[in-house]
C-alpha positions as MATLAB code, in Angstrom:
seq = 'XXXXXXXXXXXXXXXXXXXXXXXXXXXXXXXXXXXXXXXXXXXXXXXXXXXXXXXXXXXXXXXXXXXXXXXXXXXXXXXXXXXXXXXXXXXXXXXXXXXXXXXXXXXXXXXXXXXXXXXXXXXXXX';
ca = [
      -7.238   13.983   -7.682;
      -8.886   11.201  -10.075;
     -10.145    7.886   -9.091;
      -9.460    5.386  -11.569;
     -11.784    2.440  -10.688;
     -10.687   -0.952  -11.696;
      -7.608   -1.551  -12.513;
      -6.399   -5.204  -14.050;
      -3.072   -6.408  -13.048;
      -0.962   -5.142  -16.029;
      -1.817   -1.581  -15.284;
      -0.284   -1.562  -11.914;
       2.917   -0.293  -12.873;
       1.642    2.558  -14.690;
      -0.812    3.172  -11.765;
       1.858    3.553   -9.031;
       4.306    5.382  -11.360;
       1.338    8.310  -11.897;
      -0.132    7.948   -8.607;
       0.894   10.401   -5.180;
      -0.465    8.067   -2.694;
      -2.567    5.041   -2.092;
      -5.348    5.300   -0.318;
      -7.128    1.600    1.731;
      -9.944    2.860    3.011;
     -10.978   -0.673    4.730;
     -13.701   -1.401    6.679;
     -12.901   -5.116    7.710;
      -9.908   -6.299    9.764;
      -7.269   -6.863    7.154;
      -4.380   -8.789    8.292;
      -1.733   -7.529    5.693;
      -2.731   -6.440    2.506;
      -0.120   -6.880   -0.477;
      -1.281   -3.439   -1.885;
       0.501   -2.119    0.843;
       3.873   -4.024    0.393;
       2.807   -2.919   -3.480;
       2.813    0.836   -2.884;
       5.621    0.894   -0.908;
       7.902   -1.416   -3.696;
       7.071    1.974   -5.800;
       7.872    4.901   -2.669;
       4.495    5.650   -2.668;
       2.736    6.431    0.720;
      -0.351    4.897    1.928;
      -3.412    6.681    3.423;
      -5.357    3.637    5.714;
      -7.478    2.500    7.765;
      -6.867    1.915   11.549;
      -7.916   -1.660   11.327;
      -6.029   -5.362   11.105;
      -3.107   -5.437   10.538;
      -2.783   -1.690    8.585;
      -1.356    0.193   11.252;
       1.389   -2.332   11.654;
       2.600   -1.363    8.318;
       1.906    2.133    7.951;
       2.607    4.852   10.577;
       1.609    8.395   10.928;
       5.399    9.606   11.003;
       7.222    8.003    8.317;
       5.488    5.773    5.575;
       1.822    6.880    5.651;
      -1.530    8.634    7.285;
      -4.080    6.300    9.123;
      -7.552    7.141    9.491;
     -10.446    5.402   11.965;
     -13.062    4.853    9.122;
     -16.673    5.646    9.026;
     -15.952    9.186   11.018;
     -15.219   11.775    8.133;
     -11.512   11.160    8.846;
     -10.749    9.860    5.805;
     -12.562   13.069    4.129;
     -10.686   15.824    6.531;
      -7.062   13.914    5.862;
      -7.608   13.933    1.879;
      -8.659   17.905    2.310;
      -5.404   17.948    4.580;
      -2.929   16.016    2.574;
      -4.277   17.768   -0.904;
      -3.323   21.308    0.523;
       0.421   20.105    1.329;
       2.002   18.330   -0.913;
       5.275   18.552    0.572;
       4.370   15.552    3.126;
       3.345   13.740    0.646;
       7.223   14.215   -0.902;
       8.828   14.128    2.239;
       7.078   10.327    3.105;
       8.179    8.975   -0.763;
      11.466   10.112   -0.288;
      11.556    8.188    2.475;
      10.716    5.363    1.258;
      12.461    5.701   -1.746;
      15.526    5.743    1.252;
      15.196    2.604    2.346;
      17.837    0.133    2.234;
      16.733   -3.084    1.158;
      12.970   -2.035   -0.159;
      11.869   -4.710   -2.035;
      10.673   -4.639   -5.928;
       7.390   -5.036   -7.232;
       8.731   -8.240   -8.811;
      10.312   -8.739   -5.804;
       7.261   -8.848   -3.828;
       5.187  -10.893   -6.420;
       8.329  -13.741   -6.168;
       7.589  -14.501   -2.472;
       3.765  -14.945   -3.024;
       4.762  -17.297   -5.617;
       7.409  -19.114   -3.615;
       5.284  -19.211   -0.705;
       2.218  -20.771   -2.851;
       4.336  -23.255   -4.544;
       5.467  -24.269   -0.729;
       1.681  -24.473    0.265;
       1.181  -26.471   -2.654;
       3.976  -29.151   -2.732;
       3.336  -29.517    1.124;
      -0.489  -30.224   -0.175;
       0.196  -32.360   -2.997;
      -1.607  -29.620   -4.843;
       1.462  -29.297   -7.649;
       3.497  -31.768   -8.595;
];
């Protein structure tokens, strides 16, 4: 396991290409965080917290592990998920699997369409 620390935005390919899983270990109520929609765009599984809008998009069964934080969970499901790293395969393959999965590209195209809405409906851009 390493932890990388920052990482600017033209490393993120190279992160999720090397990396097993990514792990959200968020405290606050997050409604939908793209690093989610990011991971999955490259099959990797996400480890997060039970809070906002996480466990909507990651489930125990299929696409992830969530955790309650501030408990040692997060601690005893590393330990866990480090010792069998076949559910770690079995969770990319599936989503690797799935039928229309979005790009990273992909992904970064609808936060741009959707800003360039916000804006013109603002008078922001012109």
């Amino acid at each position: 396991m390493r932890f990388l620390g920052f990482v600017n935005q033209t490393q993120l390919p190279a992160l999720y290409t090397a990396a097993d899983v990514m792990v959200l270990p968020s405290l606050w109520e997050e409604p939908s965080p793209m690093t989610i929609g990011e991971s999955f765009a490259y099959a990797r599984p996400v480890i997060g917290s039970r809070r906002g809008g996480i466990p909507e998009l990651v489930n125990d069964q299929r696409a992830g592990w969530l955790f309650e934080p501030g408990k040692g969970d997060l601690f005893a499901l590393l330990a866990e998920i480090s010792s069998n790293g076949h559910g770690v395969m079995e969770k990319s393959r599936f989503l690797s699997s799935q039928t229309g999965r979005r790009s990273f590209d992909d992904l970064v195209s609808e936060y741009l369409a959707v800003y360039r809405d916000v804006g013109k409906a603002s008078n922001v851009f012109k």
